[in-house]
N, C-alpha and C positions, 0 to 999 in steps of 0.2 A: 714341312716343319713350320714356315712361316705359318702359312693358314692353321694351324694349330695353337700357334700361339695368342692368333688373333682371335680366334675362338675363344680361347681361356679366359681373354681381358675381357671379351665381350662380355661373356658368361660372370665372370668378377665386378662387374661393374654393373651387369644387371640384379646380380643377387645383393648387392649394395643397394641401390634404391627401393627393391621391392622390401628390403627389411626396415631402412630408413622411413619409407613413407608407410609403412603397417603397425611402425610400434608410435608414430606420431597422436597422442589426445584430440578428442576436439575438443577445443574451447565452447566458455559458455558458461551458464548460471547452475550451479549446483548446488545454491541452497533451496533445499523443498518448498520451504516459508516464503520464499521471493513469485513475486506475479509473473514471473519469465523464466522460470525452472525452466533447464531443458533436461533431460531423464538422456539424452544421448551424448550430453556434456561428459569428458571425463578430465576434464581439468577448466577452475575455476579462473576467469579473466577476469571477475571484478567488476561486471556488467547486470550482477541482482539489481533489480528495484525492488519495493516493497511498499505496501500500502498500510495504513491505521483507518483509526475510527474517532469521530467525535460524536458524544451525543449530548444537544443539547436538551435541558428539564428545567420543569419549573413545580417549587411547591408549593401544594395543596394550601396551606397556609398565608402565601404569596396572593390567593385570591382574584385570579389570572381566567384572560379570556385567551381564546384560539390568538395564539403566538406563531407567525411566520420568520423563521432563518434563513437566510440568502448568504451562500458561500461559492465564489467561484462559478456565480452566474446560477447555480442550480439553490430553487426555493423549495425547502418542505416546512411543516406545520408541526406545532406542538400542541395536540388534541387533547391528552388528558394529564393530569398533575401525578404529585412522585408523593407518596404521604408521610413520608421519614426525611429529614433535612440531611442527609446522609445523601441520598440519589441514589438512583437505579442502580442494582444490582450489578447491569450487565449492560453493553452495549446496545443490546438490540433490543432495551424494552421496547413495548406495545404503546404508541402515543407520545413518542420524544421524536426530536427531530434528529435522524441520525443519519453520517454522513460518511462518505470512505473516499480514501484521495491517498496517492503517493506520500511519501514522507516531504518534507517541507512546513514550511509557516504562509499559514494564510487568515484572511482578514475577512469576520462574519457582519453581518446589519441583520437587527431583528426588529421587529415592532409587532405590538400587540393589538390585536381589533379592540376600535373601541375606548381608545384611553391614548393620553400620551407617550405611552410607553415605549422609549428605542434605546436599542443597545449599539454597540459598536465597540470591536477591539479585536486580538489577534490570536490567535493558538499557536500551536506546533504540532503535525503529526509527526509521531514517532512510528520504527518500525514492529508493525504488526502489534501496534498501542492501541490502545483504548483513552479516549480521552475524556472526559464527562463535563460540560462546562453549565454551569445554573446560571440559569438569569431567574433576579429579584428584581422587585421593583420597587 
């Protein structure tokens, strides 16, 4: 009769952990939108990142030569003008210098071939923002 009883616990105590640790989530990022989705996550920790966009333009009107951006070490070029003082439509025009990075604030230098032309000052990227910034001169 002992050994049956001890069976019983055993048996109670193992169908307690196999239910305990099968009905447990994994933790992790569940929003889609975030750069660290896990699709196997079934419950959120609070661990999304998220990245935005800046793009920097300049107007046709501004009368501007090839403009180089420097943000966080990485240089690109502003090759052709925006011909509406309004600015690009969308993040990704063709010939703006544009740029993707986690959410935070950071700090850009720009200068223009050929002229005295430099810029310097700060943004914020937001999440899965679009940010648009014009340099005039």
């Amino acid at each position: 009769m002992k050994k049956v009883k001890q069976l019983l616990i055993a048996i109670t105590i193992g169908f307690f952990a196999i239910t305990t640790t099968s009905c447990s989530k994994e933790e992790g990022c569940t929003d889609i939108t975030a750069t660290n989705y896990d699709s196997e996550a079934g419950e959120d920790d609070g661990s999304c990142t998220f990245n935005g966009k800046v793009t920097f333009w300049q107007y046709s009107g501004d009368s501007f030569n090839t403009t180089t951006v420097t943000v966080n070490g990485t240089t690109k070029s502003i090759t052709e003008d925006i011909t509406t003082t309004s600015g690009p439509s969308e993040c990704s025009t063709s010939g703006t210098a544009i740029f993707e990075f986690p959410t935070g604030t950071y700090t850009y230098t720009a200068s223009e071939s050929g002229t005295n032309n430099t810029w310097t000052s700060s943004f914020e990227i937001t999440k899965n923002g679009c940010h648009k910034r014009r340099l005039k001169n």
